[in-house]
C-alpha positions as YAML, in Angstrom:
chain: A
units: angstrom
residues:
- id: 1
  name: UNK
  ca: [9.56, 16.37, -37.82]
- id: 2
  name: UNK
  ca: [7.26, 15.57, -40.74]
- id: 3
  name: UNK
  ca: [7.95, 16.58, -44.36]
- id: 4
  name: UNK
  ca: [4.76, 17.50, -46.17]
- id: 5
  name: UNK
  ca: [3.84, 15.79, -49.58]
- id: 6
  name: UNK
  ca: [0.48, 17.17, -50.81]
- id: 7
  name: UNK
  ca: [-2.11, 15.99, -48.09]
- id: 8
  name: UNK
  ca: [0.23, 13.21, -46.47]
- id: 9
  name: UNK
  ca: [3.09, 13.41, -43.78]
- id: 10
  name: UNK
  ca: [5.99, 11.44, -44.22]
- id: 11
  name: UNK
  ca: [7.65, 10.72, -40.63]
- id: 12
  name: UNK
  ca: [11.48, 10.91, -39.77]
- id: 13
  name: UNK
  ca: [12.53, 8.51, -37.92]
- id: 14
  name: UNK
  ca: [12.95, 10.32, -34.65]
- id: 15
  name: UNK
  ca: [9.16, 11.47, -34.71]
- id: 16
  name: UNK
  ca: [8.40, 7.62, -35.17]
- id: 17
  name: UNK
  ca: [10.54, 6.85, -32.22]
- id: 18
  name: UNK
  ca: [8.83, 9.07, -30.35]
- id: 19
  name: UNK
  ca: [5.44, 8.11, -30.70]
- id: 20
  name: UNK
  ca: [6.83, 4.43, -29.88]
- id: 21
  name: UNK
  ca: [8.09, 5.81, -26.90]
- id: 22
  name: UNK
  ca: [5.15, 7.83, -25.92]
- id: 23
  name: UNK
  ca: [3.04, 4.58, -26.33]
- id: 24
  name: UNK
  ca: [5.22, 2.81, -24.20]
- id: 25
  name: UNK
  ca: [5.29, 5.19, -21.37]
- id: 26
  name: UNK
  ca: [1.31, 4.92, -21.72]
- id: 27
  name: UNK
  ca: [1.36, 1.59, -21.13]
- id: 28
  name: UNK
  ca: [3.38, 1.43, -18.34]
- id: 29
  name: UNK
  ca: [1.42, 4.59, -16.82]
- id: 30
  name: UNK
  ca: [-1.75, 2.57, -17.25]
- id: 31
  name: UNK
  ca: [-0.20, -0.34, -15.66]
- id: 32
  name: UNK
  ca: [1.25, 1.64, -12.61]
- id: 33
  name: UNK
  ca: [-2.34, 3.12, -12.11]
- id: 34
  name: UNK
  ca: [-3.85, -0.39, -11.88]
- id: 35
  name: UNK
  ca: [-1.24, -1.41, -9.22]
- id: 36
  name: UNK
  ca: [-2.14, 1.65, -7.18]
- id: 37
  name: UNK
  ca: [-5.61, 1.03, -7.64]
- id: 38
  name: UNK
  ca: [-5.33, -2.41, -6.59]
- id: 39
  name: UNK
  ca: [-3.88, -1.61, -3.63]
- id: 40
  name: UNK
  ca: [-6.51, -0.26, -0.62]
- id: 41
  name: UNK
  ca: [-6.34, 2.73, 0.22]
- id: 42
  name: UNK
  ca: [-4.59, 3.62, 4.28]
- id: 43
  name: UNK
  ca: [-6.45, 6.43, 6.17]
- id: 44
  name: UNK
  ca: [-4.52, 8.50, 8.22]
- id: 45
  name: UNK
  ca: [-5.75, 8.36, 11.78]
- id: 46
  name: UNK
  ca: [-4.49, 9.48, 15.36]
- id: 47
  name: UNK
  ca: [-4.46, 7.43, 18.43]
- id: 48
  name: UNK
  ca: [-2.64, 7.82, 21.84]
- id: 49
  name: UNK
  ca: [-1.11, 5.17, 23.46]
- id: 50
  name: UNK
  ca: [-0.01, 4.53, 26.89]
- id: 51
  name: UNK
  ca: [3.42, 4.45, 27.14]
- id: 52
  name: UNK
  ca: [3.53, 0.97, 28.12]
- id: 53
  name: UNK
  ca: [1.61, 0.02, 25.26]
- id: 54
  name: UNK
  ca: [4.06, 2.00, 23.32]
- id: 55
  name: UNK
  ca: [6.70, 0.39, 24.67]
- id: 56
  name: UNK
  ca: [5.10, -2.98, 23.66]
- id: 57
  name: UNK
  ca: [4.61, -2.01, 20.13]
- id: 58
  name: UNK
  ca: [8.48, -1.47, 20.10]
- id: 59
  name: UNK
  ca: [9.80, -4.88, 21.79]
- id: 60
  name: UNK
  ca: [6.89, -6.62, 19.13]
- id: 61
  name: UNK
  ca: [8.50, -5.05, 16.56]
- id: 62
  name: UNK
  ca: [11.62, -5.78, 16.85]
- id: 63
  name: UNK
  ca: [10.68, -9.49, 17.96]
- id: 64
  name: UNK
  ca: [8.63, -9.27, 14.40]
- id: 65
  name: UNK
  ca: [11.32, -8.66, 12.20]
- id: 66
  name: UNK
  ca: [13.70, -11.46, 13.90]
- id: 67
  name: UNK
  ca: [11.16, -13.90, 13.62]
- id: 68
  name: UNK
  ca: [9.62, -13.11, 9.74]
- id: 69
  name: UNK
  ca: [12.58, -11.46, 8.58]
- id: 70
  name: UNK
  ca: [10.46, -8.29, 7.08]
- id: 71
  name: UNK
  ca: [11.10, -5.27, 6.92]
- id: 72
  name: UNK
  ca: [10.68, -1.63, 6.19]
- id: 73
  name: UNK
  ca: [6.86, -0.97, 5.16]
- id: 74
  name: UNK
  ca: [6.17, -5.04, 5.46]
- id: 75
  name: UNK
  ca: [6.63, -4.45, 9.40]
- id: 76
  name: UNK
  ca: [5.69, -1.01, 10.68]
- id: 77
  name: UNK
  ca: [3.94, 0.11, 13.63]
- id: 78
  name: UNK
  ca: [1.32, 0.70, 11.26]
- id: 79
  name: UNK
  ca: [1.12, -2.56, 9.96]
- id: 80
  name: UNK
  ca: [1.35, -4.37, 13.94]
- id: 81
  name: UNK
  ca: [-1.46, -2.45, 14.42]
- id: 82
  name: UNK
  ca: [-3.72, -3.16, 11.75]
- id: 83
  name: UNK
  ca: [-3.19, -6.49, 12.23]
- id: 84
  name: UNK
  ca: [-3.84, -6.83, 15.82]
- id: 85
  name: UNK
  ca: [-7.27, -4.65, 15.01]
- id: 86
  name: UNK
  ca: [-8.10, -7.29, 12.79]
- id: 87
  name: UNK
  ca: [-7.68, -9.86, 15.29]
- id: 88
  name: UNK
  ca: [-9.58, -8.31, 17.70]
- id: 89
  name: UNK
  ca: [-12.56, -6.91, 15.10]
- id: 90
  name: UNK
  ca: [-12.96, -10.55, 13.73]
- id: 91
  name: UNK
  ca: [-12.93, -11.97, 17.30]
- id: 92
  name: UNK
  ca: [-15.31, -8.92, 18.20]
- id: 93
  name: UNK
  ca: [-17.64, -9.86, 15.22]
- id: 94
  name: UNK
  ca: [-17.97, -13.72, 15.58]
- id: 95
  name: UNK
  ca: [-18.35, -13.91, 19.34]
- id: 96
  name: UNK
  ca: [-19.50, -10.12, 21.03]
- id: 97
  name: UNK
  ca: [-20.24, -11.30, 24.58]
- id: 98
  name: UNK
  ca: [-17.14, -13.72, 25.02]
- id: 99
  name: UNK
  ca: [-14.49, -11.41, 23.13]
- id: 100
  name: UNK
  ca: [-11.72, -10.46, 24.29]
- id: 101
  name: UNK
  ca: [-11.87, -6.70, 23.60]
- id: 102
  name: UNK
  ca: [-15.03, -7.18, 25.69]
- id: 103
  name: UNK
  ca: [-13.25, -8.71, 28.60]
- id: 104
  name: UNK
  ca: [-10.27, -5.62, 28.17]
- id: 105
  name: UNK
  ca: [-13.04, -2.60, 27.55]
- id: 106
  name: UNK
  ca: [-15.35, -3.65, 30.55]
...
């Protein structure tokens, strides 16, 4: 704590520790918000697959991992996904009549 001398406060050294630690841990709080801000936000959605498709999600998985060496988060069934929806928006978006997902949903 402080001892007080008229109207100013002379620190200990523990209370000036503290407040060098308590700026620290606001720095690296500010910096750990940025990186989760940075990063987009995932919306939690349900789908049903066919069990074949299901199926195929596995085996790509798997084959995914051997062939990038990723892992965890990197390669989930999540991820697979997203990136195949990608694929077949952008296909979707620069040719609609002669896309693929046109072909499959006619």
């Amino acid at each position: 704590m402080g001892k007080r001398r008229g109207n100013q406060v002379s620190l200990t050294r523990s209370t000036t520790k503290t407040r060098a630690v308590d700026q620290r841990q606001a720095v690296e709080s500010s910096k750990s918000q940025t990186v989760k801000e940075s990063k987009p936000q995932n919306v939690k959605t349900t789908t049903y697959l066919s069990q074949e498709i299901a199926d195929r999600l596995d085996m790509a998985q798997i084959k995914l991992r051997r062939l990038t060496g990723k892992r965890g988060h990197d390669l989930s069934r999540s991820a697979i996904i997203e990136a195949a929806l990608t694929i077949a928006l952008d296909e979707l978006d620069a040719q609609t009549d002669n896309s693929t997902i046109v072909a499959l949903m006619s």
